[in-house]
C-alpha positions as CSV (number, residue, x, y, z in Angstrom):
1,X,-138.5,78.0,-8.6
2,X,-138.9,77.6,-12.4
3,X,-142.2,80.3,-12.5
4,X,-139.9,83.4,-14.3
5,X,-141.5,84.2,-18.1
6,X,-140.6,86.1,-21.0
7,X,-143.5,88.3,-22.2
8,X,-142.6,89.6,-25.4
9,X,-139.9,92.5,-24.4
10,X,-140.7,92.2,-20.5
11,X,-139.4,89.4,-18.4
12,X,-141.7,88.8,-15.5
13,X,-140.5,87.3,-12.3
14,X,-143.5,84.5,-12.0
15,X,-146.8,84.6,-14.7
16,X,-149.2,85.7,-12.7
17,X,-150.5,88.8,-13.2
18,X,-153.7,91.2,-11.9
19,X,-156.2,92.4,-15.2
20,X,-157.1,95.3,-15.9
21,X,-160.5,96.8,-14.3
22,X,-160.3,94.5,-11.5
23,X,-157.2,96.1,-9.3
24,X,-156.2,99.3,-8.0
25,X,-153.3,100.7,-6.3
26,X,-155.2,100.3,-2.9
27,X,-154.2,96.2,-2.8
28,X,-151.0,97.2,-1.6
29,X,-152.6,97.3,2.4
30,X,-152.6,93.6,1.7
31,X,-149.4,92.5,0.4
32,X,-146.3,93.8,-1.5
33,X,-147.4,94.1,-5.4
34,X,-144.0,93.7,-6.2
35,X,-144.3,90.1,-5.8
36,X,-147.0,90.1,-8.5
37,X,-145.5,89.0,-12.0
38,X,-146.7,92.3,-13.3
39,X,-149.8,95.2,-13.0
40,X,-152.4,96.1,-15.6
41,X,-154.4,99.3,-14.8
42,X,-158.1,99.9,-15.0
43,X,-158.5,101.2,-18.4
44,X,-157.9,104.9,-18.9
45,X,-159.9,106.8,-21.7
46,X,-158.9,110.6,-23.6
47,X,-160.9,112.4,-21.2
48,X,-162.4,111.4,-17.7
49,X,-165.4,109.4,-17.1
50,X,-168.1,109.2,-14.5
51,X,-168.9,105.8,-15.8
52,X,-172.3,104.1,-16.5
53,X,-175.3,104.7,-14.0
54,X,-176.1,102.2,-11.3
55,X,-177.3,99.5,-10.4
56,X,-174.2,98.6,-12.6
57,X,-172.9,95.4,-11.0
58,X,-174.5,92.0,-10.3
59,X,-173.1,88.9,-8.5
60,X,-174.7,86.1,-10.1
61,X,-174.6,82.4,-8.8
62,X,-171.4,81.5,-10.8
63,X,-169.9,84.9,-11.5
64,X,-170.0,88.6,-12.0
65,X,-171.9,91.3,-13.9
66,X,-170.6,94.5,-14.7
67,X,-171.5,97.4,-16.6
68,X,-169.0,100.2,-14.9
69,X,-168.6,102.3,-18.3
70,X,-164.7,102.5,-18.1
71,X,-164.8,105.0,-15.1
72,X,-161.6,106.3,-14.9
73,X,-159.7,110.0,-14.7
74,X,-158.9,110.3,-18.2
75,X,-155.0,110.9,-19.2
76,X,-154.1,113.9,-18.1
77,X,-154.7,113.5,-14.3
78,X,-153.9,109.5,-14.7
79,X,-150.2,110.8,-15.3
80,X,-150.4,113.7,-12.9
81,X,-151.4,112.2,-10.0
82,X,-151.9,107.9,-10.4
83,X,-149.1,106.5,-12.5
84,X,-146.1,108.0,-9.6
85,X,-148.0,105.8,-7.1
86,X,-146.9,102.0,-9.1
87,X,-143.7,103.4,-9.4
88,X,-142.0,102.1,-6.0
89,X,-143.0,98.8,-6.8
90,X,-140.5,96.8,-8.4
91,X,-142.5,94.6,-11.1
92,X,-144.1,95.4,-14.4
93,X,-146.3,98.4,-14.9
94,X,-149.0,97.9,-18.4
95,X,-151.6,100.6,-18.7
96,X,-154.6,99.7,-20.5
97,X,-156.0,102.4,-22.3
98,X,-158.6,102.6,-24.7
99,X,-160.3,105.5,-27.4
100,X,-163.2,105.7,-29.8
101,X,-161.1,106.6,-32.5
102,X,-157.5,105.4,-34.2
103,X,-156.2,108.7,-34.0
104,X,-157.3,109.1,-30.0
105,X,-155.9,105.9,-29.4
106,X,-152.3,107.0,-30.9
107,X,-152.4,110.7,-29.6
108,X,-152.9,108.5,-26.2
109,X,-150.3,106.7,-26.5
110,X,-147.5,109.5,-27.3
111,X,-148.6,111.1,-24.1
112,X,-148.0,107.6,-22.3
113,X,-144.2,107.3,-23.3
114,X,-143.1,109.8,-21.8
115,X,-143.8,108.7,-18.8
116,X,-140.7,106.1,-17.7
117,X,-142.8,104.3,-15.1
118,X,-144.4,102.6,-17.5
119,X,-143.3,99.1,-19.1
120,X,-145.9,98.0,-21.5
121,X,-149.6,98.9,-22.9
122,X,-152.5,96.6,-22.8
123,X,-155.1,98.1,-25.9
124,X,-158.9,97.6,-25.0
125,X,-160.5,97.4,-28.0
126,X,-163.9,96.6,-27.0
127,X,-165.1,100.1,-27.5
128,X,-167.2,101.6,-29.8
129,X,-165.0,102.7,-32.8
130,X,-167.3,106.0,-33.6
131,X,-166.0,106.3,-37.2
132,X,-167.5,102.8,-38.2
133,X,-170.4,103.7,-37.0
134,X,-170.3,102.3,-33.6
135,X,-168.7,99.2,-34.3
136,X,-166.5,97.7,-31.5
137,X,-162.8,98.1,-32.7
138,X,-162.4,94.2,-32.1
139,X,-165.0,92.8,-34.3
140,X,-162.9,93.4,-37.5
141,X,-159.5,92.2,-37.9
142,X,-158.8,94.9,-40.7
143,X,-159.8,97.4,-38.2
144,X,-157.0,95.8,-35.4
145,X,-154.6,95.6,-38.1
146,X,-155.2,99.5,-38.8
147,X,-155.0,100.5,-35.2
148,X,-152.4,98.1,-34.0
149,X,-150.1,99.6,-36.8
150,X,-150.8,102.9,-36.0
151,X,-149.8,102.2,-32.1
152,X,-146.4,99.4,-32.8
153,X,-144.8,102.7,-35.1
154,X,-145.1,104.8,-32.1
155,X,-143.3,102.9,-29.3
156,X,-140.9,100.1,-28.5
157,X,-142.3,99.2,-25.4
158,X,-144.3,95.3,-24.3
159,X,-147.8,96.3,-26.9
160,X,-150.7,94.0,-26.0
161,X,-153.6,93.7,-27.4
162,X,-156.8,92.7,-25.7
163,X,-159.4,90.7,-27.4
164,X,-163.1,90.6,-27.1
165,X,-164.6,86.9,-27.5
166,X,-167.7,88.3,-28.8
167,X,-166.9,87.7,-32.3
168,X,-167.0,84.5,-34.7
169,X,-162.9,84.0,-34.8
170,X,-161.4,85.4,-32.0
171,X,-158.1,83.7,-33.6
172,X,-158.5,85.7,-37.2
173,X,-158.5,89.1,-34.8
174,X,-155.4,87.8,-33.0
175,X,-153.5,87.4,-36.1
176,X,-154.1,90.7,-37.5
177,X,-153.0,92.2,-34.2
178,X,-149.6,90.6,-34.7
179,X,-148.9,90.7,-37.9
180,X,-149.6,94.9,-37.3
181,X,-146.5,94.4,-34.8
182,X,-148.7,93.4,-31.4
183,X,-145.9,91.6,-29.3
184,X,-148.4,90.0,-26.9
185,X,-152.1,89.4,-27.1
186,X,-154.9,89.3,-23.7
187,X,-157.8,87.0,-23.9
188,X,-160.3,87.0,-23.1
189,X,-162.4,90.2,-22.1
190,X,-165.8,89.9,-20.6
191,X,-168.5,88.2,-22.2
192,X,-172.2,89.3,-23.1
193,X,-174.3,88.9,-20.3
194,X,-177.6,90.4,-18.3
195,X,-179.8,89.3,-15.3
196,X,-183.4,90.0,-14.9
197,X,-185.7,89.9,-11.7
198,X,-188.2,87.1,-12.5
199,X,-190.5,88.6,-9.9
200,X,-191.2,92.1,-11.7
201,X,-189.2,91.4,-15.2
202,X,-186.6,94.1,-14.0
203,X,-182.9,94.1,-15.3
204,X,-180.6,93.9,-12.5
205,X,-178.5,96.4,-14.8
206,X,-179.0,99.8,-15.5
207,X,-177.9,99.5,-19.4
208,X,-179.5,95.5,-20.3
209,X,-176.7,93.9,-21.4
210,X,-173.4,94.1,-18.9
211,X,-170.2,92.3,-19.1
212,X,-169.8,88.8,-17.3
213,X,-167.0,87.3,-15.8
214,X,-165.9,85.1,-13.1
215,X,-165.6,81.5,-12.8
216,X,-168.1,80.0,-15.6
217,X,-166.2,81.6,-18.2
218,X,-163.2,79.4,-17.5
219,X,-164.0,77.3,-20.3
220,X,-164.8,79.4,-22.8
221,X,-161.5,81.3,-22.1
222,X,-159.4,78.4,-22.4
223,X,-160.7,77.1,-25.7
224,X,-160.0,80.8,-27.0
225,X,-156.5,80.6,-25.3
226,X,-155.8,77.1,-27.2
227,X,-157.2,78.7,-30.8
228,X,-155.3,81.3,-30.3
229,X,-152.3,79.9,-29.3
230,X,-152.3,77.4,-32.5
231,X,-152.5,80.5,-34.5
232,X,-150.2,83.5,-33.5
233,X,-146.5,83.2,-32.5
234,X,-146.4,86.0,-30.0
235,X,-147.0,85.7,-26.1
236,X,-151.1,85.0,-24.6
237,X,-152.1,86.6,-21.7
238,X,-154.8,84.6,-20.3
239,X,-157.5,85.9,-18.4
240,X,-161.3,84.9,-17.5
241,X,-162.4,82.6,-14.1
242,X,-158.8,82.0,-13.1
243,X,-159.5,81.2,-9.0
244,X,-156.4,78.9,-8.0
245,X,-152.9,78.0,-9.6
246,X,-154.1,74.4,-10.8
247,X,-156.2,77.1,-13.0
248,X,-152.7,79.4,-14.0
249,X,-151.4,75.7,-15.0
250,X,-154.6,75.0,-17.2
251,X,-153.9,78.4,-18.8
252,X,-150.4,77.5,-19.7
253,X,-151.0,74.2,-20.6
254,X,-153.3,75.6,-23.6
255,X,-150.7,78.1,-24.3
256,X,-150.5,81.0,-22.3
257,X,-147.8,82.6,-21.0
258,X,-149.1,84.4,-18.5
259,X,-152.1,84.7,-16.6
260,X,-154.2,87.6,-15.1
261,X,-156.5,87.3,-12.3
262,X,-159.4,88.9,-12.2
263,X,-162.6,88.6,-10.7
264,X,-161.6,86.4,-7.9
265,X,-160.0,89.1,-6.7
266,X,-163.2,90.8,-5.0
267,X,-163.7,88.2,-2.7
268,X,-160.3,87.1,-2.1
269,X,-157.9,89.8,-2.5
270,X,-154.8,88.0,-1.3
271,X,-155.0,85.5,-4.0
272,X,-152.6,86.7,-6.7
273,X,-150.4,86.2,-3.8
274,X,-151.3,82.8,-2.3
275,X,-151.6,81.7,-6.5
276,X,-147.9,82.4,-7.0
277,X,-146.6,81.2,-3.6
278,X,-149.1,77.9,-5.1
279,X,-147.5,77.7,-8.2
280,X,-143.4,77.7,-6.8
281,X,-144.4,75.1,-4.5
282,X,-146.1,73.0,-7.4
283,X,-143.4,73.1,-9.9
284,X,-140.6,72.8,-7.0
285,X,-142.5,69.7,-5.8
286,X,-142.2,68.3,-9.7
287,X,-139.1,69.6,-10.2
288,X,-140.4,71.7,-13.8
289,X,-139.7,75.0,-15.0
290,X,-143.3,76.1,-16.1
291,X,-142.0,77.6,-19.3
292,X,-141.2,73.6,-19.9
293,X,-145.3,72.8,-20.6
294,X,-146.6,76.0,-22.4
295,X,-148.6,74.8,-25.0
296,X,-148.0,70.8,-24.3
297,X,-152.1,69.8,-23.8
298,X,-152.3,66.1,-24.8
299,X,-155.6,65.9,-26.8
């Protein structure tokens, strides 16, 4: 079919994936997820979280807001009781996990490699780094070159590193992530976004400001994809308003190696499937191997 990928140290059997936040172990009543060319996990924090108060999530008329707070078990009971319920699926496993501090982040991580279910680690540095006061670990490459350091001495394993496109370069960050020893990078996480009832001048979201995503941030996720690309020399996930596989193909065509649906998901949650069955029909019909027009956007 031409759709297999190398992702850094993981070879995935097509490039689609599901992102992190967006899928849970209960899509397997719809189809088999080891079709899927890998799984990231909703993120997973030090210690468990309830999550943000509601009203927390707001469909908008070209996409989604969310403002969940990284609800999640925590660690301990992630590995205890979650991690064994991937396992009998026969494609890549990448838990995202995320701290508010370097040395959370790497005691994290030790606990995570001893578990042999698990392939690869996607790093959400969009949190709060509480020992710069508050700043988001991805606003400041020297900050991702510092953590990203810290994590590639401690395992071997696929290390990704997810990047925030709130900030002026989203590129600059990328770099420092790989030249720390990142062997694939995600783009992009959710964007800066809010909603407010013009009848009463109510926010639709408990906190103000939420995180957007869904199909208007296509664009802005491939032209972060195509800076990125022309800047680091390690694998892209792609990510952000992918809905069909001419999308996946747009992806690749800036760069990316393999792409992670999201949002879509929620209303259509056989996609991933009905994307890759897409995207083997498409490059069987041209007769390409998709690996063939990474990068190759005619300008």
């Amino acid at each position: 079919m031409g759709i297999a990928v190398k992702l850094g140290r993981l070879q995935l059997k097509n490039p689609v994936l599901v992102a992190s936040g967006t899928f849970s172990f209960e899509y397997k009543q719809f189809y088999d997820l080891s079709t899927l060319g890998g799984i990231i996990t909703k993120t997973i924090t030090p210690e468990p979280k309830a999550g943000n108060p509601p009203p927390r999530l707001y469909e908008t008329h070209a996409g989604l807001l969310n403002s969940i707070g990284l609800q999640n078990p925590g660690i301990k009971q992630f590995l205890q009781k979650y991690i064994e319920e991937y396992g009998a699926f026969d494609t890549p496993k990448i838990v995202s996990f995320s701290a508010s501090k370097v040395s959370d982040f790497a005691a994290m991580l030790q606990q995570l490699e001893a578990c042999e279910l698990i392939d690869g680690y996607e790093v959400n540095i969009s949190c709060p780094n509480v020992e710069n006061e508050g700043l988001a670990f991805g606003t400041d490459p020297k900050i991702v070159y510092d953590l990203t350091k810290s994590l590639s001495a401690i395992t071997k394993k696929e290390l990704v590193v997810k990047l925030s496109p709130n900030v002026t370069d989203i590129a600059s960050i990328a770099v420092a992530a790989e030249d720390a020893g990142a062997t694939a990078i995600s783009l992009i996480n959710t964007l800066h976004g809010m909603a407010i009832d013009f009848r009463t001048g109510k926010s639709y979201i408990k906190q103000g400001i939420a995180g957007y995503s869904g199909i208007a941030v296509k664009p802005i996720a491939l032209a972060c994809v195509y800076k990125t690309a022309a800047r680091v020399n390690i694998p892209i996930i792609a990510m952000g308003g992918a809905c069909c596989y001419r999308d996946v193909l747009e992806f690749i065509y800036a760069g990316a190696t393999a792409v992670a649906i999201g949002t879509a998901q929620f209303s259509h949650p056989l996609l991933p499937l009905q994307i890759i069955t897409d995207l083997a029909e498409y490059c069987d019909q041209k007769q390409i191997n998709i690996n063939q027009i990474r990068g190759k956007i005619t300008l």
